[in-house]
mmCIF file as gemmi writes it, N, C-alpha and C atoms, coordinates in Angstrom:
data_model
loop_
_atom_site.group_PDB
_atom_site.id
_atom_site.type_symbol
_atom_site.label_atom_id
_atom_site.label_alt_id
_atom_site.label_comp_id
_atom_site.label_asym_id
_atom_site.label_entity_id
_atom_site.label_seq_id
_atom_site.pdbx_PDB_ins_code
_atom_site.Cartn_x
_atom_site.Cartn_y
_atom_site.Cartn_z
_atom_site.occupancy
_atom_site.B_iso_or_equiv
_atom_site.pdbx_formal_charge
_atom_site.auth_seq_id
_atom_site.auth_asym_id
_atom_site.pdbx_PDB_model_num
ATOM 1 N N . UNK Axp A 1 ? 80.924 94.773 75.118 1 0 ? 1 A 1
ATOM 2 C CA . UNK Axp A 1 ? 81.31 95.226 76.442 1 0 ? 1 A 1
ATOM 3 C C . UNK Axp A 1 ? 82.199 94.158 77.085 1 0 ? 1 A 1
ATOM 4 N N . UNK Axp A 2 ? 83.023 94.594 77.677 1 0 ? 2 A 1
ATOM 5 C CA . UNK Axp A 2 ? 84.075 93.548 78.013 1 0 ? 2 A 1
ATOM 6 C C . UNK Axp A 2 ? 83.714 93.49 79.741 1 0 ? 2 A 1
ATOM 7 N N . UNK Axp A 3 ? 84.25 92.123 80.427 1 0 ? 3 A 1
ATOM 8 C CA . UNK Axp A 3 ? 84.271 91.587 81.773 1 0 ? 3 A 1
ATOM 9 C C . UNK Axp A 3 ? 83.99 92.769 82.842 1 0 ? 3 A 1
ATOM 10 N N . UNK Axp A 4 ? 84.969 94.025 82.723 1 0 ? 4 A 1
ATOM 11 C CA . UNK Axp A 4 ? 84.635 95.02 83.596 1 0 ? 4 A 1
ATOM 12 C C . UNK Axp A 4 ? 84.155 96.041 83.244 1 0 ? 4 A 1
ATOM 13 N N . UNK Axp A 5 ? 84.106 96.344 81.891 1 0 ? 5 A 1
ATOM 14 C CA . UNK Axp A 5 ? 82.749 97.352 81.347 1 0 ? 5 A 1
ATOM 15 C C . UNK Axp A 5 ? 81.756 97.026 82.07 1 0 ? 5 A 1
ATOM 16 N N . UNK Axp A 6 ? 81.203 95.171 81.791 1 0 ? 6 A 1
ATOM 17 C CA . UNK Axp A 6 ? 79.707 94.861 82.814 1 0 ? 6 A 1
ATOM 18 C C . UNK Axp A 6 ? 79.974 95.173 84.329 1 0 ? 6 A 1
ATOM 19 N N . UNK Axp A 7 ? 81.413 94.877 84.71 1 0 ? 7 A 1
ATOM 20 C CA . UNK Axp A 7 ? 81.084 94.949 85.901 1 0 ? 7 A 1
ATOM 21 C C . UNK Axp A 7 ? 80.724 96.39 86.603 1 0 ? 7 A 1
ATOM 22 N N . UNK Axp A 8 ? 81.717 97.328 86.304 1 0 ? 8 A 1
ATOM 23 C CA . UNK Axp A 8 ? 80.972 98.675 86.167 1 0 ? 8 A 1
ATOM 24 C C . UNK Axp A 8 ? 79.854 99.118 85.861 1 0 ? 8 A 1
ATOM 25 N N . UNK Axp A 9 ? 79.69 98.844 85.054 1 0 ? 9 A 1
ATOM 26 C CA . UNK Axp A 9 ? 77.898 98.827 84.598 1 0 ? 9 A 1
ATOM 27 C C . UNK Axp A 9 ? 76.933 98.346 85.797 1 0 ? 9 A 1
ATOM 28 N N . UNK Axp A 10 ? 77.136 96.896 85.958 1 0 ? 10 A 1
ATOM 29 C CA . UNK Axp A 10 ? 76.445 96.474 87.202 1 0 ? 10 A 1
ATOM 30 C C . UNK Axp A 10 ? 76.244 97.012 88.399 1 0 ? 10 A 1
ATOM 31 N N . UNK Axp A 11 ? 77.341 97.444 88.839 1 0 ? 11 A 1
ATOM 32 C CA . UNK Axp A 11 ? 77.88 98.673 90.166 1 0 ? 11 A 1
ATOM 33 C C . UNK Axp A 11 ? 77.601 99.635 90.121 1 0 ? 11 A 1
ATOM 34 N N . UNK Axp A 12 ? 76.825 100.245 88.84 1 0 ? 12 A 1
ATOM 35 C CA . UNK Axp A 12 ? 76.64 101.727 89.025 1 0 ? 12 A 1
ATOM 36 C C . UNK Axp A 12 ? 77.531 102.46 88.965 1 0 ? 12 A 1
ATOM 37 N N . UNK Axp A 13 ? 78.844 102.419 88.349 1 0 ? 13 A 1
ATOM 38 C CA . UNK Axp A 13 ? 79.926 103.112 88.863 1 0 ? 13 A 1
ATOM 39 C C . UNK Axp A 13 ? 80.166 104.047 87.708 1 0 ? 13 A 1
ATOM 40 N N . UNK Axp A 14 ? 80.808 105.392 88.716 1 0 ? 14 A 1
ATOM 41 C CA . UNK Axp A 14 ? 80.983 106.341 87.428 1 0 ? 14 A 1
ATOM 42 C C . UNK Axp A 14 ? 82.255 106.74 87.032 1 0 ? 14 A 1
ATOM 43 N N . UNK Axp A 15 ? 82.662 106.353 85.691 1 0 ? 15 A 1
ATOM 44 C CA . UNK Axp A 15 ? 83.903 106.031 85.365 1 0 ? 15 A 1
ATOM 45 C C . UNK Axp A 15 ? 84.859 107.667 85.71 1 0 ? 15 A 1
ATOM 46 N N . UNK Axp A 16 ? 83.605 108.63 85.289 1 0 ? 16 A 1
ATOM 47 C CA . UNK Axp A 16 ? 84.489 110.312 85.194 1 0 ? 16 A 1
ATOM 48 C C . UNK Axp A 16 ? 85.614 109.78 86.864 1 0 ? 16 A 1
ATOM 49 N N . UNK Axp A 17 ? 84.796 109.581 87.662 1 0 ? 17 A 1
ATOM 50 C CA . UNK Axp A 17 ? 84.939 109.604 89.355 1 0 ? 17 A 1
ATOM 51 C C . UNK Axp A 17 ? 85.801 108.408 89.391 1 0 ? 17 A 1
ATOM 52 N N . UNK Axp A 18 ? 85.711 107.438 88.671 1 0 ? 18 A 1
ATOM 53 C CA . UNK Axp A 18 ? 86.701 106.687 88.875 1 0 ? 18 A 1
ATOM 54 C C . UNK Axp A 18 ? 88.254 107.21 88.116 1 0 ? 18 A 1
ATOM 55 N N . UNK Axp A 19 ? 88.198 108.26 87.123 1 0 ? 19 A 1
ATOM 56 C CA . UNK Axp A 19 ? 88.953 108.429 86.555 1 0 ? 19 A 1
ATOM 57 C C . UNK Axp A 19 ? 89.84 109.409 87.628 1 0 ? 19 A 1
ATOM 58 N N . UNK Axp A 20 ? 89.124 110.427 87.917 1 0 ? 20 A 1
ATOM 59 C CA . UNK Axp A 20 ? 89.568 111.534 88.612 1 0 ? 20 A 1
ATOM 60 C C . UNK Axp A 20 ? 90.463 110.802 90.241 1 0 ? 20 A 1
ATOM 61 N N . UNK Axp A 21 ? 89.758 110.116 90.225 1 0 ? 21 A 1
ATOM 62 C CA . UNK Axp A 21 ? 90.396 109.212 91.359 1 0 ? 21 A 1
ATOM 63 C C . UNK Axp A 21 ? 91.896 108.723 91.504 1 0 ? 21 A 1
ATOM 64 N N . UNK Axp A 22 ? 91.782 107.913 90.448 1 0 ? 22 A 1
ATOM 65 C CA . UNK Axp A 22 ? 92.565 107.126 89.842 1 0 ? 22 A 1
ATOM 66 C C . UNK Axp A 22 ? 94.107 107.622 89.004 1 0 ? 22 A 1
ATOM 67 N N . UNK Axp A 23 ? 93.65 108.962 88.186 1 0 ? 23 A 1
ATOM 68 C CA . UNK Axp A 23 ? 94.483 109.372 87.491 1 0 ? 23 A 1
ATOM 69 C C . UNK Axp A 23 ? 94.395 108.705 85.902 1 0 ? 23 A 1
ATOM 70 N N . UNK Axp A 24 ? 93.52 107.596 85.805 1 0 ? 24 A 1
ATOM 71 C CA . UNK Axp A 24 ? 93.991 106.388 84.685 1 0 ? 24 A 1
ATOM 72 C C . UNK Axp A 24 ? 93.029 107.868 83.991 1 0 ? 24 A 1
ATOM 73 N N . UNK Axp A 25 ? 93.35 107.868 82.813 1 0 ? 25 A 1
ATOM 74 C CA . UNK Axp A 25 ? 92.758 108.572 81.688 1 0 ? 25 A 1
ATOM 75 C C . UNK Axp A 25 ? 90.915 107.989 81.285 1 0 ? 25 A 1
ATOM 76 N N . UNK Axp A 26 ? 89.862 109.039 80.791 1 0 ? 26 A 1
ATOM 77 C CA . UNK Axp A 26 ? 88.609 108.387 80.853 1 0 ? 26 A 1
ATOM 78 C C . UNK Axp A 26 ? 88.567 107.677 79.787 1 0 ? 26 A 1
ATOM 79 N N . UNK Axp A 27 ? 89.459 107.941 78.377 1 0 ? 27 A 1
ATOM 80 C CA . UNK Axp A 27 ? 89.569 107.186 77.106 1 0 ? 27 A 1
ATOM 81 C C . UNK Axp A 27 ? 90.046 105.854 77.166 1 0 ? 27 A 1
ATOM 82 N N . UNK Axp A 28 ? 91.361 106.033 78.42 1 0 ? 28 A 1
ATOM 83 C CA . UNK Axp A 28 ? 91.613 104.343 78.9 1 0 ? 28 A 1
ATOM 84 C C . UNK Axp A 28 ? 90.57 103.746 79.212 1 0 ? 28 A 1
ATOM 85 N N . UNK Axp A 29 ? 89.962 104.221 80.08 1 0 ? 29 A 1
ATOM 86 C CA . UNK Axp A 29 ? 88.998 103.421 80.931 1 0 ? 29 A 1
ATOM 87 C C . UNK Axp A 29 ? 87.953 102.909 80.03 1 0 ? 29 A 1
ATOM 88 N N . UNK Axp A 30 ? 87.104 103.711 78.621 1 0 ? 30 A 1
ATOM 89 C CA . UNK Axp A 30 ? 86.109 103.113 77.964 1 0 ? 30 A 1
ATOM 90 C C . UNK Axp A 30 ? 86.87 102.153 77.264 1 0 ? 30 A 1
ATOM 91 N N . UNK Axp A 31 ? 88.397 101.976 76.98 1 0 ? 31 A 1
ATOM 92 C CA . UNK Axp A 31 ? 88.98 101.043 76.108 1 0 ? 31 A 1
ATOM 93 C C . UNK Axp A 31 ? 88.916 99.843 76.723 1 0 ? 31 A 1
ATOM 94 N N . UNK Axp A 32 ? 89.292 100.145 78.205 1 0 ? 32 A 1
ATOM 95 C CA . UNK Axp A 32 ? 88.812 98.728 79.224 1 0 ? 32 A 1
ATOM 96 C C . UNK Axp A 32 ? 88.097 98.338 79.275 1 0 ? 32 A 1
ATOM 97 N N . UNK Axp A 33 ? 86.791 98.948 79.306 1 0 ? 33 A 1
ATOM 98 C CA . UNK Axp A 33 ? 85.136 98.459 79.619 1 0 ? 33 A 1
ATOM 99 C C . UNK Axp A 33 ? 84.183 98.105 78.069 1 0 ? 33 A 1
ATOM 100 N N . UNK Axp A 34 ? 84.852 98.563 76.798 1 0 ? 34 A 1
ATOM 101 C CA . UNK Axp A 34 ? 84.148 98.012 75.724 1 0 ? 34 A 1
ATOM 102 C C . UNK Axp A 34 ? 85.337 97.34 74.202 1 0 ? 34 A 1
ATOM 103 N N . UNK Axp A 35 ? 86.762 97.276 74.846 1 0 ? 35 A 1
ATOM 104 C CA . UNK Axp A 35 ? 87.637 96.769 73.424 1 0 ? 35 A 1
ATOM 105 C C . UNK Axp A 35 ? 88.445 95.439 74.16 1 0 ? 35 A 1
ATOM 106 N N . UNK Axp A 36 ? 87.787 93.999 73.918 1 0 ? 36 A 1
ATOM 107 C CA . UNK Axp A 36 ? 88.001 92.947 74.729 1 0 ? 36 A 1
ATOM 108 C C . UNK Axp A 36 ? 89.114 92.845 74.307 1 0 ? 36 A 1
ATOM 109 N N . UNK Axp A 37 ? 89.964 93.704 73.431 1 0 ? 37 A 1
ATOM 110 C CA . UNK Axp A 37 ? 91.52 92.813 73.097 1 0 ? 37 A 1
ATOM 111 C C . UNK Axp A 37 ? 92.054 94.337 73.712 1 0 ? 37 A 1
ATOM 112 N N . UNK Axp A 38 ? 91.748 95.073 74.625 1 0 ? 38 A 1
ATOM 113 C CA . UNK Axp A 38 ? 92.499 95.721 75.742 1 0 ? 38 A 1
ATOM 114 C C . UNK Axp A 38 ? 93.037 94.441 76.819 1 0 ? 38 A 1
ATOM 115 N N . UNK Axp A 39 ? 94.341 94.686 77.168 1 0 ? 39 A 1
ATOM 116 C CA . UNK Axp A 39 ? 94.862 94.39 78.279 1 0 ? 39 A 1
ATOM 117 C C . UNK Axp A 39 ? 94.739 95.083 79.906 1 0 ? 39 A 1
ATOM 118 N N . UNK Axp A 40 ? 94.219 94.43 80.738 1 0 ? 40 A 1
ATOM 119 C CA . UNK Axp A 40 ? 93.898 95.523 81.981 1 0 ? 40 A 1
ATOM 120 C C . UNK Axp A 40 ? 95.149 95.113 82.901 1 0 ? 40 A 1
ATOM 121 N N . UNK Axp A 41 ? 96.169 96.172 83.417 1 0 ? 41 A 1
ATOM 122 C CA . UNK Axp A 41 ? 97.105 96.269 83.789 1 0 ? 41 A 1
ATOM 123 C C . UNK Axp A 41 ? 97.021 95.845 85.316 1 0 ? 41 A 1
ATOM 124 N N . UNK Axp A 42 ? 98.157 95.16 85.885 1 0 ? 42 A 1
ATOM 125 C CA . UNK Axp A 42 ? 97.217 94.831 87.341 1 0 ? 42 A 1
ATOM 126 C C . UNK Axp A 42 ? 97.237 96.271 88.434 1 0 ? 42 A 1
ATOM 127 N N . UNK Axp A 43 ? 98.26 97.382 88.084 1 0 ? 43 A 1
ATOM 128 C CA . UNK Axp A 43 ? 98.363 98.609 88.62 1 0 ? 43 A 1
ATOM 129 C C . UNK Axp A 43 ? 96.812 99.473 88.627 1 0 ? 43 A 1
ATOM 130 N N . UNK Axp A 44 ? 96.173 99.097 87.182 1 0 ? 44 A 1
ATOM 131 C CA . UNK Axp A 44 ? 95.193 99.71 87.132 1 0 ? 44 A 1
ATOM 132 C C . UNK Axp A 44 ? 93.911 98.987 87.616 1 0 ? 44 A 1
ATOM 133 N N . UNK Axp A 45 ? 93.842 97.735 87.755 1 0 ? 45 A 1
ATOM 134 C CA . UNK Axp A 45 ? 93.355 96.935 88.716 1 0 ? 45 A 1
ATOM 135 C C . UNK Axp A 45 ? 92.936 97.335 89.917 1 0 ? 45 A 1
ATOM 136 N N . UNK Axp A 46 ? 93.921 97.849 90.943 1 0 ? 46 A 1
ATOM 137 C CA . UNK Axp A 46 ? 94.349 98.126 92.102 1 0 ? 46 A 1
ATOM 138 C C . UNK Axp A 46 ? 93.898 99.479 92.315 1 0 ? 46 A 1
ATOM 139 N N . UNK Axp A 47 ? 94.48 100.149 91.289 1 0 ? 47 A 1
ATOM 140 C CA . UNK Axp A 47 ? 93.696 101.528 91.252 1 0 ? 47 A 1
ATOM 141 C C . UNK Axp A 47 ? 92.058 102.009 91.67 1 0 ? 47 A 1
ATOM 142 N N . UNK Axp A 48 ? 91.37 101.185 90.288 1 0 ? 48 A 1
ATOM 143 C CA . UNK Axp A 48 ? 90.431 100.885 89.974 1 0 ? 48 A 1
ATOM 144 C C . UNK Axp A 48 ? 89.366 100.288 91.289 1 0 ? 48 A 1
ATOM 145 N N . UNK Axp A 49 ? 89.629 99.467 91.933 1 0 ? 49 A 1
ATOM 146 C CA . UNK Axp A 49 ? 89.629 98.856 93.45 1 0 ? 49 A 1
ATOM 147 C C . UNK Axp A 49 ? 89.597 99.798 94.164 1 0 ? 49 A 1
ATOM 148 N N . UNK Axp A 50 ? 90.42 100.198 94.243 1 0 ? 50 A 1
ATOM 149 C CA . UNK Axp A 50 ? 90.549 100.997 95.264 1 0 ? 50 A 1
ATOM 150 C C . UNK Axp A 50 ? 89.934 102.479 95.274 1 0 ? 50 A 1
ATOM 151 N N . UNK Axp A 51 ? 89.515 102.801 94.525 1 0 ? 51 A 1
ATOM 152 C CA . UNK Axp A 51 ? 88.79 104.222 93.896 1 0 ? 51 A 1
ATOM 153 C C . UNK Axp A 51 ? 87.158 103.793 93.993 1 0 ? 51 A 1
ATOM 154 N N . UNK Axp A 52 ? 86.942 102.878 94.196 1 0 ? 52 A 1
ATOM 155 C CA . UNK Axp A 52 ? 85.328 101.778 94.077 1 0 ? 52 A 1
ATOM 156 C C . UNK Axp A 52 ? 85.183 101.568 95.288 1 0 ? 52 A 1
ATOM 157 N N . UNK Axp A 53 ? 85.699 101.006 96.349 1 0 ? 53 A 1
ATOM 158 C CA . UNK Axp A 53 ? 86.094 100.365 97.743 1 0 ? 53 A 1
ATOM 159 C C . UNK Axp A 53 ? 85.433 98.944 97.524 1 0 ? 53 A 1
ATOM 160 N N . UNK Axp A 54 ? 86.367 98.349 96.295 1 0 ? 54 A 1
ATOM 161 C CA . UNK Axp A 54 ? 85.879 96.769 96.201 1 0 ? 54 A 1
ATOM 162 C C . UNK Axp A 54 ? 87.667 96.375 96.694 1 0 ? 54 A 1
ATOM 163 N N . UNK Axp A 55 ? 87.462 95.06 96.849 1 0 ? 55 A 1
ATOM 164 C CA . UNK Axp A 55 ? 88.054 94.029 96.761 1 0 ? 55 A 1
ATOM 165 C C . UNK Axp A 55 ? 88.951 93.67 95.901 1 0 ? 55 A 1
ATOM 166 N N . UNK Axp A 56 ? 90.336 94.03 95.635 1 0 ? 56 A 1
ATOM 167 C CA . UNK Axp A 56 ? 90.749 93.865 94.511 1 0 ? 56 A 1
ATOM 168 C C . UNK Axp A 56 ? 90.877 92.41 93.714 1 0 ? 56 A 1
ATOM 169 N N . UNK Axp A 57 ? 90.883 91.063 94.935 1 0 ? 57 A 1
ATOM 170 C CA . UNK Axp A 57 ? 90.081 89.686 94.362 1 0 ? 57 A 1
ATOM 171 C C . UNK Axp A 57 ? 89.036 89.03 93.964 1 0 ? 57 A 1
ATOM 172 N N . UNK Axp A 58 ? 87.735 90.205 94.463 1 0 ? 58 A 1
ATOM 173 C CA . UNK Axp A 58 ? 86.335 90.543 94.131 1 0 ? 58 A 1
ATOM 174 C C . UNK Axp A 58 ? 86.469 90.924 92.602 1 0 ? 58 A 1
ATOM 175 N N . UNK Axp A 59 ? 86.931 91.49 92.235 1 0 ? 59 A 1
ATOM 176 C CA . UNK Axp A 59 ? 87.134 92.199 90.233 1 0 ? 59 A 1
ATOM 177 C C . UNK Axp A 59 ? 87.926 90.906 89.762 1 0 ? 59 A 1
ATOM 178 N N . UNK Axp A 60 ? 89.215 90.445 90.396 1 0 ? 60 A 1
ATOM 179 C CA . UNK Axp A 60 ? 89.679 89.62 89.653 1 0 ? 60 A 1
ATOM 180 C C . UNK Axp A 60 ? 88.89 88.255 89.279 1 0 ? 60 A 1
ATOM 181 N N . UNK Axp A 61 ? 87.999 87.74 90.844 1 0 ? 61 A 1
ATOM 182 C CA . UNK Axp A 61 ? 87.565 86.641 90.192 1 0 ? 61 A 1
ATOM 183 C C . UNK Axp A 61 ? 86.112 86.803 89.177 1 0 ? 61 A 1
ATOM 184 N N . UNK Axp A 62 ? 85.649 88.273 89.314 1 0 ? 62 A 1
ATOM 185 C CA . UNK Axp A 62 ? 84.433 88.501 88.179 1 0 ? 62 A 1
ATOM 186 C C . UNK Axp A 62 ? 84.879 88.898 86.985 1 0 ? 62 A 1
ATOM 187 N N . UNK Axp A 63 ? 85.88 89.59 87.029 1 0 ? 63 A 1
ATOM 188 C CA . UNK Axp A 63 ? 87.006 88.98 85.448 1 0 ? 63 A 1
ATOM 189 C C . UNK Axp A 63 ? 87.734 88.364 84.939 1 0 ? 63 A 1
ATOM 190 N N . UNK Axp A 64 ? 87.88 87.373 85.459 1 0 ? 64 A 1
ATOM 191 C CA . UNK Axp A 64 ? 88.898 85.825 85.096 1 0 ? 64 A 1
ATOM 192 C C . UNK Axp A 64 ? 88.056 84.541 85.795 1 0 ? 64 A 1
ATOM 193 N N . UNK Axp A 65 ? 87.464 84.537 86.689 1 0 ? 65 A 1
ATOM 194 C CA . UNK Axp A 65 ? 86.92 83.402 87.119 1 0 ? 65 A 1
ATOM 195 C C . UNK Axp A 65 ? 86.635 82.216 86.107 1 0 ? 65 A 1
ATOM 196 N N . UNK Axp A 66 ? 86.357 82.705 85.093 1 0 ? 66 A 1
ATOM 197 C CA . UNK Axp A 66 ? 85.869 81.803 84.027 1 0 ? 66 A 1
ATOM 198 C C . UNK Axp A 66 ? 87.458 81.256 83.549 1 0 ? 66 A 1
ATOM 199 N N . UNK Axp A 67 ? 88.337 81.577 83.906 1 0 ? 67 A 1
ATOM 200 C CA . UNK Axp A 67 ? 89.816 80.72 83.129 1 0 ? 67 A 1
ATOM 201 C C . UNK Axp A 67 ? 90.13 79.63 84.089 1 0 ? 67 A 1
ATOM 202 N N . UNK Axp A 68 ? 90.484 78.666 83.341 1 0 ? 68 A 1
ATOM 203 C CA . UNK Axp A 68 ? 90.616 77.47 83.779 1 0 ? 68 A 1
ATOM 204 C C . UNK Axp A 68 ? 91.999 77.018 83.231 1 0 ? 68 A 1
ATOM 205 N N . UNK Axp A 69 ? 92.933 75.896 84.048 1 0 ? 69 A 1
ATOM 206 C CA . UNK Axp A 69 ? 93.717 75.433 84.01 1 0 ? 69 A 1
ATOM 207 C C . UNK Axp A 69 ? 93.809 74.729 82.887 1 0 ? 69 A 1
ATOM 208 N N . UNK Axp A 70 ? 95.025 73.847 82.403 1 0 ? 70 A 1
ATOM 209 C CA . UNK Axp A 70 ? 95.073 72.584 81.009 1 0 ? 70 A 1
ATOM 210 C C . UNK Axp A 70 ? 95.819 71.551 82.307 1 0 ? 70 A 1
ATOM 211 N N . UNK Axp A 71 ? 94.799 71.109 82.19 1 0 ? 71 A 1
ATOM 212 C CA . UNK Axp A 71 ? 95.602 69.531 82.817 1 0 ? 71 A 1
ATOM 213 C C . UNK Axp A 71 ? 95.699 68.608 82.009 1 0 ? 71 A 1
């Protein structure tokens, strides 16, 4: 399960309803939430956000928070 599969998961959220929302396809959406070498688009990001009524920096930092700089 990938970063926002859990986070969905965690939220209770239902992808059909996020789909229908959204427009993003429901086959996209399980490719997002369980194939970690999917790319998540930042359009669908926003989408996604916004179809939830989160935060669209709320998702980003519970799916990237963990990346860190090279100094």
């Amino acid at each position: 399960m990938t970063h926002l599969g859990k986070y969905l998961t965690d939220k209770s959220i239902n992808k059909a309803e996020v789909s229908r929302k959204t427009g993003i396809r429901k086959s996209r959406l399980s490719q997002l939430s369980t194939k970690e070498k999917t790319n998540l688009k930042a359009e669908e990001l926003y989408l996604i956000s916004k179809a939830i009524g989160a935060d669209p920096n709320e998702i980003l930092e519970k799916l990237y928070g963990h990346l860190e700089l090279n100094v």
